[in-house]
C-alpha positions in Angstrom: 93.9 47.5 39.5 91.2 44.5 39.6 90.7 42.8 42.8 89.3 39.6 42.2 86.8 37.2 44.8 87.3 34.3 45.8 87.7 31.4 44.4 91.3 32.3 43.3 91.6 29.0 41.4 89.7 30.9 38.6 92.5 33.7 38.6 95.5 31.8 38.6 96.8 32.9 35.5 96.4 36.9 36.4 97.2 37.4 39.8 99.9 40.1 40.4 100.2 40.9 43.6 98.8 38.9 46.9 98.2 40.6 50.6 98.1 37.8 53.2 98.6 38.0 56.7 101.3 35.6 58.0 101.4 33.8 61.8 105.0 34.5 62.4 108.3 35.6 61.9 111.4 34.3 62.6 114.4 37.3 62.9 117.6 35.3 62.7 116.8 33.9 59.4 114.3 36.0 57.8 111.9 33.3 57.9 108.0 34.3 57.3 105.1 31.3 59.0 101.8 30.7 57.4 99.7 28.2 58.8 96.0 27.9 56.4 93.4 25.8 55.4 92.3 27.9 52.5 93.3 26.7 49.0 92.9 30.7 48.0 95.6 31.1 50.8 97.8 29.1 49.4 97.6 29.9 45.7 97.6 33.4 46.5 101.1 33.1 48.3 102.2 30.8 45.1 100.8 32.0 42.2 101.2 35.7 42.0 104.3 37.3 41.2 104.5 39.5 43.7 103.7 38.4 47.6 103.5 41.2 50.0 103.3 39.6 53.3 101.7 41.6 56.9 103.1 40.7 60.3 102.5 42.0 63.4 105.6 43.1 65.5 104.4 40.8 68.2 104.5 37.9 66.9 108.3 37.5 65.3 110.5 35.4 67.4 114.2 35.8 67.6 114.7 31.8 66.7 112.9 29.0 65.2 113.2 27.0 68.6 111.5 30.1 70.3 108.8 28.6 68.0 108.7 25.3 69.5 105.4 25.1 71.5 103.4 27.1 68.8 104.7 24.7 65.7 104.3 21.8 68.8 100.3 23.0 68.8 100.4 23.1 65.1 101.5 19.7 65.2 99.1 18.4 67.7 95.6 20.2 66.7 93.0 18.0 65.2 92.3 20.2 62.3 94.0 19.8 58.8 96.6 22.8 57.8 99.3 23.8 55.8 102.1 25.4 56.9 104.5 27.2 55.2 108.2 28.6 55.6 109.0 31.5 53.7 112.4 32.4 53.0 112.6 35.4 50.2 111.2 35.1 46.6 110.8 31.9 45.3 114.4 31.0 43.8 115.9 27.4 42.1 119.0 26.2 39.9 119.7 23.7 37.5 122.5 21.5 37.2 124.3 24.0 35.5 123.8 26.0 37.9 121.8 28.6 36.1 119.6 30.5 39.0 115.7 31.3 37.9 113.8 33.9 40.4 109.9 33.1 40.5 109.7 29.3 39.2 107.9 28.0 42.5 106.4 30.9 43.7 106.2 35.0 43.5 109.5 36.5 42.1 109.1 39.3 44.8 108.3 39.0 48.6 107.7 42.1 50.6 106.9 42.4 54.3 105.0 44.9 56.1 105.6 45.0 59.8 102.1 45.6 61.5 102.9 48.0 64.6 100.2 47.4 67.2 98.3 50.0 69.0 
């Protein structure tokens, strides 16, 4: 294994596997949040093929409106972000309906559940 520094932009074409921390989950759909600034955020979440995601326990919501005022501050800060929903591996289809895994974004998402003390 090579862990690589910062910036990922120089890495793009061999990163494996990304750790990020995510801001939120949301239960009924499976739904991962991830609200950054960093461009080595964001590549690392699309560029490697395999995304393994931490959340803490405390911050998954049942529902996306239980997410209302947070994505409402989101909204309304000053600051610059990108925010993304994550539902699952990144997945698409043709018109012929032909279903490719991994063309957007890692072909495998995996979340650890953060438990805190």
């Amino acid at each position: 294994m090579e862990l690589v520094d910062p910036p990922l932009r120089d890495h793009m074409d061999r990163l494996d596997l990304a750790l990020t921390w995510v801001d939120a989950g949301i239960a009924d759909t499976g739904t991962l949040v991830l609200r950054s600034d960093s461009e080595d955020i964001r590549i690392a979440t699309m560029m490697s093929r395999i995304h393994v995601a931490m959340l803490p326990v405390s911050k998954i919501r049942e529902t996306a409106m239980d997410m209302a005022g947070e994505l409402d501050a989101i909204l309304k800060s000053d600051t610059a972000s990108y925010t993304a929903f994550i539902t699952g591996p990144s997945r698409t289809a043709d018109i012929e309906r032909v279903l490719a895994i991994g063309v957007h974004g890692p072909v495998e998402l995996h979340l650890l559940l953060i438990k805190e003390a």
